[in-house]
C-alpha positions as CSV (number, residue, x, y, z in Angstrom):
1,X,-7.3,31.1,-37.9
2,X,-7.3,34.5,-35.9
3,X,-8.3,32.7,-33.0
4,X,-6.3,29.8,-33.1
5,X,-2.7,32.4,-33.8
6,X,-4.4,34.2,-30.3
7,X,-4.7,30.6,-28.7
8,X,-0.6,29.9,-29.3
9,X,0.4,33.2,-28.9
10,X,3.1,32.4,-26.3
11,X,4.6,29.5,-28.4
12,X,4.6,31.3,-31.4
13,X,6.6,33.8,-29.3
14,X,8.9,31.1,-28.0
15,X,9.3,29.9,-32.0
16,X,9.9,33.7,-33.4
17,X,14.0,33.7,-32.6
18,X,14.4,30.6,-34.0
19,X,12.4,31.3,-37.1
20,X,14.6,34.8,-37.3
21,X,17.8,32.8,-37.0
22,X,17.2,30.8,-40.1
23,X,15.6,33.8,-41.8
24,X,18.5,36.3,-41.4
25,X,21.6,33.8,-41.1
26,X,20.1,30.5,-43.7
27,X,18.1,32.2,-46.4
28,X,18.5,35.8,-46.2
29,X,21.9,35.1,-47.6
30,X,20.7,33.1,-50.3
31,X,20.0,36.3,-52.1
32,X,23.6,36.1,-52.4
33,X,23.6,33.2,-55.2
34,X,23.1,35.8,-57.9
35,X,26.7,36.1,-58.0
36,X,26.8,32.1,-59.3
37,X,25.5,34.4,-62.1
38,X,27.8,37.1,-62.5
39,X,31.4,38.1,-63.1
40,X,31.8,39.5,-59.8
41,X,33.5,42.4,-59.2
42,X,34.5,43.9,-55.5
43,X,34.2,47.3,-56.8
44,X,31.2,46.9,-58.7
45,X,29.2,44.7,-56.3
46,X,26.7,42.4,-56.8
47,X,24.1,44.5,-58.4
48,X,27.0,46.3,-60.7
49,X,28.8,42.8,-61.7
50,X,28.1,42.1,-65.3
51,X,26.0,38.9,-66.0
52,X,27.8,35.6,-67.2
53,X,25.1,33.6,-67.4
54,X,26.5,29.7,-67.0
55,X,30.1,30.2,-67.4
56,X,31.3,30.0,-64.0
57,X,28.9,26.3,-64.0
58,X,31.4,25.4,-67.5
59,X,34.4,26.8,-65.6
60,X,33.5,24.6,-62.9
61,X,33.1,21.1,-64.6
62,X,36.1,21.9,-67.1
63,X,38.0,21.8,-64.2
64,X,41.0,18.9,-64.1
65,X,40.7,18.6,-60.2
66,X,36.8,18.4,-60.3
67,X,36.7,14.5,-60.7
68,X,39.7,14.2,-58.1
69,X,37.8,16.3,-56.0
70,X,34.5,15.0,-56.4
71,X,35.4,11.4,-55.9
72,X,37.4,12.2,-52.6
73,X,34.2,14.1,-51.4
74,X,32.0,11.6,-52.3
75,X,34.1,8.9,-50.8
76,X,35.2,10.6,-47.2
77,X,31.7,11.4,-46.6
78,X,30.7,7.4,-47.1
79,X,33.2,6.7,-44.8
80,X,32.2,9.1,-42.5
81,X,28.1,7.7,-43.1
82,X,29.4,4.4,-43.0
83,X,32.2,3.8,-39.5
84,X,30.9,7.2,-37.6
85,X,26.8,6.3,-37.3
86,X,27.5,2.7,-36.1
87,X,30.1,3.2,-33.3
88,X,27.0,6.6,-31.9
89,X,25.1,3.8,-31.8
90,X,26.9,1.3,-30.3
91,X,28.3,3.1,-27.6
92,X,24.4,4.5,-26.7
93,X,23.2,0.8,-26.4
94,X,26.3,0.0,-24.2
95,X,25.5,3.8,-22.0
96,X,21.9,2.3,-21.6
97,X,22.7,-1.3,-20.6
98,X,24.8,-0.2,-17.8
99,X,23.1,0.2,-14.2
100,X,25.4,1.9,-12.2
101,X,24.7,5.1,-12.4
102,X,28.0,7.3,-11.6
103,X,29.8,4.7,-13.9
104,X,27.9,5.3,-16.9
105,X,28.1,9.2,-16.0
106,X,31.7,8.7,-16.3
107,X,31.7,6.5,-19.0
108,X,29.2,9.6,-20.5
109,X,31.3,12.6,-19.6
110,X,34.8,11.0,-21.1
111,X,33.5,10.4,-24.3
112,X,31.5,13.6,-24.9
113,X,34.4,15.4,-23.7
114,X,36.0,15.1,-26.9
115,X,33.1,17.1,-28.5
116,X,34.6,20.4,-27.0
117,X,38.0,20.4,-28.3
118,X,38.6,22.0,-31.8
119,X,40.3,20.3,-34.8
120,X,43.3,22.4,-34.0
121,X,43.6,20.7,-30.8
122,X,42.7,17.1,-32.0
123,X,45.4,17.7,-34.5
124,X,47.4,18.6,-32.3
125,X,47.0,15.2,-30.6
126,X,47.0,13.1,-33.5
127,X,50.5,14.8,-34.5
128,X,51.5,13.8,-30.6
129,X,51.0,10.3,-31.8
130,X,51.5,10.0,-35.1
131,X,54.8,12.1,-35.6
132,X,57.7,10.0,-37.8
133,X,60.3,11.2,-34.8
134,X,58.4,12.3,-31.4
135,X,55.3,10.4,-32.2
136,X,54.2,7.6,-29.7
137,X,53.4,5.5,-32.0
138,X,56.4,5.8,-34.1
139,X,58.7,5.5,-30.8
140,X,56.7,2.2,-29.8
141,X,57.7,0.7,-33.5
142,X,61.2,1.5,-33.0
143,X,61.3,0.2,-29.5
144,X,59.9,-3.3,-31.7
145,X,62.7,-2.4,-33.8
146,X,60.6,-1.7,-36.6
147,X,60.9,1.1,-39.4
148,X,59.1,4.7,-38.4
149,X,56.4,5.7,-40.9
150,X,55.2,9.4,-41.9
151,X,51.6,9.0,-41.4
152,X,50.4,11.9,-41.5
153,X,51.6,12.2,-45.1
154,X,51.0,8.8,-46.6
155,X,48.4,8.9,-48.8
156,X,47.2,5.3,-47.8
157,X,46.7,6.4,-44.3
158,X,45.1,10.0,-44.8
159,X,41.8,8.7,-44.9
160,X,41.5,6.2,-41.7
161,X,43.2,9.2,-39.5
162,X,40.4,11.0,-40.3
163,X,37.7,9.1,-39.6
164,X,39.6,7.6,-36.2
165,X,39.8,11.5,-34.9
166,X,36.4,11.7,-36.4
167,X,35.2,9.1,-34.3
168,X,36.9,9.4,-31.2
169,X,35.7,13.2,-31.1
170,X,32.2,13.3,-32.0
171,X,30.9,9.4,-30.6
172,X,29.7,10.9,-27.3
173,X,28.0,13.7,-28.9
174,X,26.1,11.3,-31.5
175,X,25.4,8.9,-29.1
176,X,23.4,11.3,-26.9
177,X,20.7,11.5,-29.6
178,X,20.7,8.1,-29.3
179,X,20.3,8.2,-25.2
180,X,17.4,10.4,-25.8
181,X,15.4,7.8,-28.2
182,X,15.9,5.1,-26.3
183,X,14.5,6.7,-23.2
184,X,11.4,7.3,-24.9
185,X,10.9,3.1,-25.6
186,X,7.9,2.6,-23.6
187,X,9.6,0.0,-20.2
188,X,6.0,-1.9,-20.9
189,X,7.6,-3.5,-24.2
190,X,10.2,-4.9,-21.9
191,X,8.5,-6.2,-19.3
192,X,6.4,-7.9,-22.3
193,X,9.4,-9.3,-23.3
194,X,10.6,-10.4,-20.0
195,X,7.0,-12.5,-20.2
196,X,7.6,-14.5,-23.3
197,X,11.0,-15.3,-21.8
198,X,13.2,-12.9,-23.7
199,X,16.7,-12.9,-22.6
200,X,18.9,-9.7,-23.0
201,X,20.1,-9.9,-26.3
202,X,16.3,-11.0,-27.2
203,X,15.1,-7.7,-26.3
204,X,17.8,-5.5,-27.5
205,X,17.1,-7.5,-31.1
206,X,13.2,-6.9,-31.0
207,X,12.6,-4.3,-28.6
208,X,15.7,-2.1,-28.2
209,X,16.6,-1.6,-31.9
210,X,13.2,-1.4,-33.6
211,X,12.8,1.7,-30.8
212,X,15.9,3.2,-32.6
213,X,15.4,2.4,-35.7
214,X,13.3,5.8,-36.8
215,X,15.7,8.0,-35.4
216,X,18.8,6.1,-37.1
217,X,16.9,6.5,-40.5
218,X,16.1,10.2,-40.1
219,X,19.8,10.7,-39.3
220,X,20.9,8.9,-42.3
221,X,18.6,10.9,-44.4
222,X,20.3,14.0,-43.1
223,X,23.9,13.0,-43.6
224,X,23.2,11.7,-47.6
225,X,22.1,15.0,-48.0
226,X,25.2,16.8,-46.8
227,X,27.0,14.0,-48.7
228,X,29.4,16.8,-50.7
229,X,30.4,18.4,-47.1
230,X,33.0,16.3,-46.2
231,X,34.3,17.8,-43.2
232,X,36.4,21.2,-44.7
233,X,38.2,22.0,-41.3
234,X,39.0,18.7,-40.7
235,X,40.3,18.1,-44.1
236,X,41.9,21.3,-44.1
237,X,43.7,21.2,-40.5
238,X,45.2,17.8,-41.5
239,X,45.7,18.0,-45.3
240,X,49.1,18.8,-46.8
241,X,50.6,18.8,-50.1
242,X,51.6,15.5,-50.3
243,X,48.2,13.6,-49.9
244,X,46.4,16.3,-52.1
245,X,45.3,13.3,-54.5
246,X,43.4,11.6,-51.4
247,X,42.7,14.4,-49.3
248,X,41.6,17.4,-52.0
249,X,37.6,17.8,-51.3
250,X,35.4,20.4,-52.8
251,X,35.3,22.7,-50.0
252,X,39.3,23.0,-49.6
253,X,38.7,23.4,-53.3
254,X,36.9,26.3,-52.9
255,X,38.5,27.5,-50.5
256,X,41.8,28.1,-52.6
257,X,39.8,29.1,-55.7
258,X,37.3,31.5,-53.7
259,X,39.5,33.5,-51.2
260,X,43.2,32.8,-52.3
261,X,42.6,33.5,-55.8
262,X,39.5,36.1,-55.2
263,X,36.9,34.1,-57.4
264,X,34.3,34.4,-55.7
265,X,32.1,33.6,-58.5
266,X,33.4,30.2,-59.3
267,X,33.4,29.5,-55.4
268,X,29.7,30.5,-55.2
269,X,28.8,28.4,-58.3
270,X,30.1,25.8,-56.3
271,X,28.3,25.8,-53.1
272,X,24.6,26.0,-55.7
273,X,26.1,23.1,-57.1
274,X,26.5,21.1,-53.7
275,X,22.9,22.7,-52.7
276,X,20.7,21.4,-55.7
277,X,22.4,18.1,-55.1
278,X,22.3,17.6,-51.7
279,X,18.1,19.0,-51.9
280,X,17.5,15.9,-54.6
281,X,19.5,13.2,-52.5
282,X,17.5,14.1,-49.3
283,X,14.7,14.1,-51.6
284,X,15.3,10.7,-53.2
285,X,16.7,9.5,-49.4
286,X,13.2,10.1,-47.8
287,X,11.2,9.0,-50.6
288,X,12.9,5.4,-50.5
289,X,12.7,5.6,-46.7
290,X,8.9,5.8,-47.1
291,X,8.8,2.9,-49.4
292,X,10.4,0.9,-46.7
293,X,8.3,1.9,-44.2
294,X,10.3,4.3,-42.0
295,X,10.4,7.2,-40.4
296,X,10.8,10.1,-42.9
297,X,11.3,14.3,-42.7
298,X,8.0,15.1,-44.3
């Protein structure tokens, strides 16, 4: 053991910030649960706070918003699983089909660009557009002589604005993971292909996708296990009182219950909550993808 530590010495060295990263910023603050707990108490802190055992779990679940916000949660990040994995996809199997070169670096920088901008910006667009007076959008309707709508407080369009700026921001980032898989398909699988007489699509069915395939399971595993974080600064940069019933998630929640109200305890019972049940969904995610016969985490 002592020999082999000695042996790797220099990658364990490499490994050591990373590993302190996690331990100081992921699970050092774990410690901080105990509050879930507690009636917290800023003066008393968290070793001072009286316990409440499970109260702040019964405050929780007694709740009248918890089954609005649940189901919008559960729903938006479905949506998000659902429209945002495809179109990564999509748009890396397009990136790799195309041959010349400064082209699909062009194609590449326009659509990772996106990635950069924060959701205060992309707002910002999507207001640009979607405005009821100065809006594009709305200006092209009337020009149609059609009635301007309010869509960024209609309830019945909350939900596809957010995963269209979803989409159009974070595609070129997604699809890069993509890119990296599909350079590691070993070219002798094509040219095999090219032997039996496979055609384009042939290969991209039998060759292309199965080479993929892993990499889109792992990523599915890790999304159903963050399957209660459904996007809080999105939700909460483009959320507004009147779409509350479609737009009201756990996190923005939270947010009001743990820092505008000061319950911290409620707010921590919370984010256990969404922990335990994102651990058993991963769990339960990567045990089916086994019985399939995929890729899995462990």
């Amino acid at each position: 053991m002592a020999a082999t530590l000695y042996r790797y010495r220099w990658y364990y060295l490499m490994m050591l910030p990373g590993v302190l990263y996690f331990i100081i910023f992921h699970y050092g603050p774990m410690g901080g649960l105990i509050i879930a707990f507690k009636d917290y108490n800023l003066v008393k802190g968290v070793w001072g706070s009286e316990w409440a055992g499970l109260k702040h779990f019964y405050t929780i679940f007694e709740s009248p918003d918890i089954i609005r916000t649940l189901r919008n949660t559960v729903v938006i990040s479905v949506y998000r699983i659902v429209f945002n994995m495809l179109p990564d996809l999509m748009l890396a199997l397009v990136l790799n089909e195309i041959r010349i070169r400064w082209f699909k670096r062009a194609i590449q920088t326009i659509t990772y660009g996106p990635y950069f901008l924060s959701w205060v910006v992309v707002y910002g667009l999507a207001f640009s557009f979607l405005a009821p007076d100065s809006g594009l959008l709305n200006q092209t309707i009337r020009e149609f002589g059609g009635t301007t709508v309010d869509f960024l407080t209609a309830k019945e369009y909350f939900r596809s604005i957010l995963i269209s700026t979803e989409i159009w921001k974070n595609t070129g980032f997604g699809a890069i993971i993509y890119l990296a898989a599909l350079a590691a398909i070993d070219p002798s699988l094509y040219e095999a292909a090219v032997v039996d007489g496979a055609g384009r699509w042939r290969q991209l069915w039998h060759v292309t996708l199965p080479g993929v395939a892993n990499v889109f399971v792992l990523l599915l595993i890790m999304r159903i296990g963050h399957i209660l974080d459904a996007g809080f600064e999105q939700v909460y940069i483009f959320y507004n009182s009147r779409v509350y019933e479609v737009a009201d998630i756990i996190d923005t929640w939270v947010f009001r219950r743990g820092l505008e109200q000061f319950d911290f305890s409620v707010a921590t019972a919370v984010g256990f909550f969404k922990g335990v049940i994102g651990l058993l969904l991963v769990i339960g995610a990567n045990q089916l993808a086994k019985k399939l016969g995929q890729s899995s985490i462990w």
